[in-house]
C-alpha positions as CSV (number, residue, x, y, z in Angstrom):
1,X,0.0,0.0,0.0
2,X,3.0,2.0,0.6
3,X,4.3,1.9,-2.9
4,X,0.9,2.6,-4.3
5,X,0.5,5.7,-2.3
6,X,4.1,7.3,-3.1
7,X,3.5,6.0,-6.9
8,X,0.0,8.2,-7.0
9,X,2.2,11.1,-5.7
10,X,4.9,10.9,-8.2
11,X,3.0,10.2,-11.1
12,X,0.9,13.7,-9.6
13,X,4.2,15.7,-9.5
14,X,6.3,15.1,-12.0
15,X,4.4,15.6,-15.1
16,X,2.9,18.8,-13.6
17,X,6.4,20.2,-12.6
18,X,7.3,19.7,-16.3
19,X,4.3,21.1,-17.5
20,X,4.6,23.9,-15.5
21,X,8.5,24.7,-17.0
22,X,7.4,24.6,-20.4
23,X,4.8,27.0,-19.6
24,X,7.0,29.6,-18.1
25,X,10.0,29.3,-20.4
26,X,8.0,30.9,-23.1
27,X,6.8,33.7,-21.2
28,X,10.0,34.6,-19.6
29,X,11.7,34.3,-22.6
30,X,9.3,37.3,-24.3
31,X,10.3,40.7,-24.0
32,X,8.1,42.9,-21.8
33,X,6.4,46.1,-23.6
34,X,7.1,49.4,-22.4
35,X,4.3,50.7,-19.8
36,X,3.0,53.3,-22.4
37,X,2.3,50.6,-24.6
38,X,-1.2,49.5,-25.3
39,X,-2.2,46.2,-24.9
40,X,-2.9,44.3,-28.2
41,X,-5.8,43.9,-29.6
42,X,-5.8,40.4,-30.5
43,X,-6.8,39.4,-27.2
44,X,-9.9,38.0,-26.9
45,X,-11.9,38.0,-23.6
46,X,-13.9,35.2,-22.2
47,X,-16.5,35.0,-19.2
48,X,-18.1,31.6,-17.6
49,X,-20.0,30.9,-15.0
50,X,-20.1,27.3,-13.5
51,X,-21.9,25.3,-10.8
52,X,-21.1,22.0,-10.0
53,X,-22.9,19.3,-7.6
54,X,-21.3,16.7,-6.4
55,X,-24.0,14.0,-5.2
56,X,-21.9,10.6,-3.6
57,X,-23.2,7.3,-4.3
58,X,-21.4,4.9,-2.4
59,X,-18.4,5.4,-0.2
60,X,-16.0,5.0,-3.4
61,X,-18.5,5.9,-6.0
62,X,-19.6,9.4,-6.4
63,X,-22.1,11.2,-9.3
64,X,-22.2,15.0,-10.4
65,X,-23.5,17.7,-12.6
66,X,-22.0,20.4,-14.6
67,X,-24.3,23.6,-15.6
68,X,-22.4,26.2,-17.5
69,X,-22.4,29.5,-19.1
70,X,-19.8,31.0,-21.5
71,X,-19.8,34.6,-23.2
72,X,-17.5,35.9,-25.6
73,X,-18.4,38.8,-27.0
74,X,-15.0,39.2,-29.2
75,X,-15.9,35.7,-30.9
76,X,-19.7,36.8,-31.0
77,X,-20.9,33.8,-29.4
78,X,-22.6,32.1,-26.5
79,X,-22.6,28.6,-24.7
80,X,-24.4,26.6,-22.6
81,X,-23.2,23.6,-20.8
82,X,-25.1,20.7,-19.5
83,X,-23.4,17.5,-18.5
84,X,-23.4,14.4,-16.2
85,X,-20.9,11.7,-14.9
86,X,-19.2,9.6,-11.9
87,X,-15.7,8.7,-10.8
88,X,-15.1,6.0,-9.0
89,X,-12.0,5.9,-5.9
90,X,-10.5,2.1,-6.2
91,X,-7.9,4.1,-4.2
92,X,-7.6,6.9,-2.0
93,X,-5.2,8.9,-4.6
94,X,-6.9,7.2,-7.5
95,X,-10.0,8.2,-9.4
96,X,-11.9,6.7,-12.4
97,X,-13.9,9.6,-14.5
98,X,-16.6,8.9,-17.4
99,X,-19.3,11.6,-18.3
100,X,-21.0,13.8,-20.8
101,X,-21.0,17.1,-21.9
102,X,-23.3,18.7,-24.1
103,X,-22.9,22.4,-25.8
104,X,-25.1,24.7,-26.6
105,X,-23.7,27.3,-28.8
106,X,-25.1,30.1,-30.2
107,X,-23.1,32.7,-32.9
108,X,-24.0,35.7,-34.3
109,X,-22.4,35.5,-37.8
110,X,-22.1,32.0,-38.1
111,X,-24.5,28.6,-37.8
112,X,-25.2,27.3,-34.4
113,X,-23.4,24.4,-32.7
114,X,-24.5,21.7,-30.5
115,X,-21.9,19.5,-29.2
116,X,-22.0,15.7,-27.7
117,X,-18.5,15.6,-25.5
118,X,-18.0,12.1,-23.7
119,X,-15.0,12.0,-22.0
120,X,-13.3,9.2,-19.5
121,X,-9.7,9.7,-17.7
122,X,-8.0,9.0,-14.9
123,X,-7.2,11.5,-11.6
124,X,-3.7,10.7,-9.7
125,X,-3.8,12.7,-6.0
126,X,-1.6,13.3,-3.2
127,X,-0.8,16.2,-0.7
128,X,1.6,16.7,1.8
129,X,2.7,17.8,5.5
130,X,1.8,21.8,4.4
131,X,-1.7,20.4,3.8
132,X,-1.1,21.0,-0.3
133,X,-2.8,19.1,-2.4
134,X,-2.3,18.1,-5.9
135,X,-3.4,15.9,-8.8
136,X,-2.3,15.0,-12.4
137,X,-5.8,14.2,-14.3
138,X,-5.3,12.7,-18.0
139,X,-8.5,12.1,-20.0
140,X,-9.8,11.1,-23.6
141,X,-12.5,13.0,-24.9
142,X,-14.8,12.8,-28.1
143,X,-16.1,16.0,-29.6
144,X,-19.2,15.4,-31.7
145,X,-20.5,18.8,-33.1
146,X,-23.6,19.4,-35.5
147,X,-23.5,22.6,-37.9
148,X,-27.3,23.3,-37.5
149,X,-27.6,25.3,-40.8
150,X,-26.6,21.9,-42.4
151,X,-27.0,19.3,-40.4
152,X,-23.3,18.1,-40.8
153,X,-21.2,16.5,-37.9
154,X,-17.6,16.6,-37.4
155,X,-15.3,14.4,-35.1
156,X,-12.5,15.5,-33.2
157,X,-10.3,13.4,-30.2
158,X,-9.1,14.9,-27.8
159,X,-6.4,14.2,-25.1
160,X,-5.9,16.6,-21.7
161,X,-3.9,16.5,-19.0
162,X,-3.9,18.8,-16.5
163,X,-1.5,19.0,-13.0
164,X,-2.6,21.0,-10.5
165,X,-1.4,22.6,-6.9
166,X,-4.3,23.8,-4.3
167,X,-2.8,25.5,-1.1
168,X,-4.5,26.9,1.8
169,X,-3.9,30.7,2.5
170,X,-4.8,30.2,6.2
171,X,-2.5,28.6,8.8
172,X,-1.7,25.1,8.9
173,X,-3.8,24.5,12.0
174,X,-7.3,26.1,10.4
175,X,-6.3,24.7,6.5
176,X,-9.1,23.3,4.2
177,X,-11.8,24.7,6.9
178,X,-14.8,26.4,6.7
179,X,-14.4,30.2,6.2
180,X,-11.0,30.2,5.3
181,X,-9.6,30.5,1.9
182,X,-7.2,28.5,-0.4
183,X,-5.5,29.2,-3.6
184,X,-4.4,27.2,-7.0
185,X,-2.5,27.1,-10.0
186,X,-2.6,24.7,-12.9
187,X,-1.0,24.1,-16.2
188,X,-3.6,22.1,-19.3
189,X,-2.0,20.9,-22.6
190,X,-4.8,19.6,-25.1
191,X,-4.3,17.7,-28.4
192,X,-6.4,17.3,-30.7
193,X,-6.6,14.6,-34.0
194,X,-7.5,16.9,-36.6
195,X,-4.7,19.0,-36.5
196,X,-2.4,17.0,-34.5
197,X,-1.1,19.8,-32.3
198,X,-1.7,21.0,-29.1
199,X,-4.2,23.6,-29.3
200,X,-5.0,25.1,-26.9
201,X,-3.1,25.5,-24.0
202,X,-4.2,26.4,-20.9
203,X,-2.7,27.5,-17.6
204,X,-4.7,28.6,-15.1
205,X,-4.9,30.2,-11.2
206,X,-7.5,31.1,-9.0
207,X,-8.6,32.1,-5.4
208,X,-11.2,29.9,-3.9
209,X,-13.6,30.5,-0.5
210,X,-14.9,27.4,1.8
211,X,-18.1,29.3,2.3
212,X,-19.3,25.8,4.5
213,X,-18.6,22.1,4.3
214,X,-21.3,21.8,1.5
215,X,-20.3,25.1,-0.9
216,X,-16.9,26.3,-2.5
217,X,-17.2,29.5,-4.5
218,X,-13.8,30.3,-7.0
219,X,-13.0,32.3,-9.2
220,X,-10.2,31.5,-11.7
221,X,-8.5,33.2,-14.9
222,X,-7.4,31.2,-17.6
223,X,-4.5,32.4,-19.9
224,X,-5.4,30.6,-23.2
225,X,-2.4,29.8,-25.7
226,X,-3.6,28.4,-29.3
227,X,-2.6,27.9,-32.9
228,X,-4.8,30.4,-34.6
229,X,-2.7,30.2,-38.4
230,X,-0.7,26.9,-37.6
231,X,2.4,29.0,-37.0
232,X,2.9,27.7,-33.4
233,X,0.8,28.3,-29.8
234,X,-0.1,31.9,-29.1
235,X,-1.6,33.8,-26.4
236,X,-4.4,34.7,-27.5
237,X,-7.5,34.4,-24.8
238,X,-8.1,35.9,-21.5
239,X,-10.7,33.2,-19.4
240,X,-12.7,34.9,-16.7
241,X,-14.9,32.0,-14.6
242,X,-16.7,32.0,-11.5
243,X,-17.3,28.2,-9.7
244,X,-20.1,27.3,-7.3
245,X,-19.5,23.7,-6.3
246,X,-22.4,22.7,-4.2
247,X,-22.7,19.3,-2.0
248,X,-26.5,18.2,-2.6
249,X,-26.7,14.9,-0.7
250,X,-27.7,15.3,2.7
251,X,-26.5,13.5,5.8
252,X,-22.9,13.3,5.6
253,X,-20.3,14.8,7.8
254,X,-19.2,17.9,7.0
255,X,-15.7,17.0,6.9
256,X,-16.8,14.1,4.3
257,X,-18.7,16.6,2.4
258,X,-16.1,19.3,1.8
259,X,-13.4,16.5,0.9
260,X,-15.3,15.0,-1.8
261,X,-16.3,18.9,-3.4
262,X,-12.6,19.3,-2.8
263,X,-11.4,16.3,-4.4
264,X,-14.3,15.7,-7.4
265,X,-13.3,19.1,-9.2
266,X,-14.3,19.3,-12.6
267,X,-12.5,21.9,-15.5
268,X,-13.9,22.5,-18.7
């Protein structure tokens, strides 16, 4: 069991200490712009606003829900997001993820969208004696999408992996408590088969608020590098989003609750 455990927490740290590296060799390598310079324009801005319930099953099995809304007014669109799935813990530090996405998406020059996204992957966790916790998630996703004008549907696979850090901002003795706040940071490659690239990339940090053992409100910006000509990932996308993460099932000790909302987080 010993082996297992330290196994989960390697396999956690290492790919998202490399991840992390090729993130912020880029962006220390680019030269700054003078402060009188304006910011370019080719920046587009996204908002999202997400709630998540988290419903357990079983004492290893566990179901949620994921209701979303997305506005970018630079792209002149507008998304919903409605999906369900489980994970399943054979281990402590080990998860089992399926579920289904669908998308909603509605443009103002262009057809509308609706998107059938089922995705399965595997979540590696550990923490340690600071009370940080961390996880490397890997997971396979289809992307069905229907041009409504035409009825067409593409295909496109998908494979993400994203390593991420949560730390308390609270002392050691109050961490992961109600009332007290924690803090994040997180680095997303995602490739995908039809161009055979990764596109986009994501890394993203965030602030987040135990408002009780049953509700977690975040808030996280994204910065959003892609492959907009196929010249090579750009930043090109700021990601505004707001999280509620909501424990529906009632009954359970509190300190049950908050650990699986803490530990069946969801990105999309």
């Amino acid at each position: 069991m010993t082996r297992v455990r330290r196994s989960a927490r390697w396999i956690a740290v290492v790919p998202g200490a490399l991840l992390l590296c090729m993130v912020a060799a880029p962006a220390a390598a680019q030269e700054q712009p003078p402060a009188t310079t304006a910011a370019p324009t080719d920046i587009a801005n996204e908002y999202r606003v997400t709630g998540y319930p988290n419903y357990p099953l079983t004492e290893k099995l566990s179901g949620f829900g994921y209701v979303g809304y997305v506005s970018k007014p630079d792209a002149a669109y507008n998304s919903i997001y409605l999906g369900t799935g489980t994970f399943h813990r054979p281990h402590k530090n080990i998860q089992l993820w399926l579920g289904l996405i669908g998308v909603w998406t509605a443009q103002e020059v262009k057809s509308n969208l609706l998107e059938l996204r089922p995705f399965g992957g595997v979540k590696f966790m550990g923490g340690n004696s600071k009370k940080w916790r961390y996880y490397n998630w890997t997971r396979y996703e289809l992307r069905f999408t229907e041009t409504r004008d035409t009825g067409d549907w593409d295909l496109v696979h998908r494979v993400r992996n994203q390593s991420r850090i949560d730390f308390p901002l609270t002392s050691l003795a109050k961490a992961w408590t109600p009332r007290t706040f924690y803090a994040w940071t997180d680095v997303e490659p995602i490739w995908r088969s039809d161009t055979g690239q990764l596109d986009p990339l994501r890394w993203r940090t965030g602030v987040g608020y135990i408002a009780s053992p049953r509700l977690l409100v975040e808030f996280q910006y994204y910065a959003q590098y892609t492959q907009p000509s196929g010249g090579g990932l750009k930043y090109t996308d700021n990601i505004f989003r707001l999280n509620f993460k909501v424990m529906t099932k009632r009954g359970l000790l509190p300190q049950k609750a908050l650990r699986s909302l803490l530990d069946g987080s969801i990105d999309d």
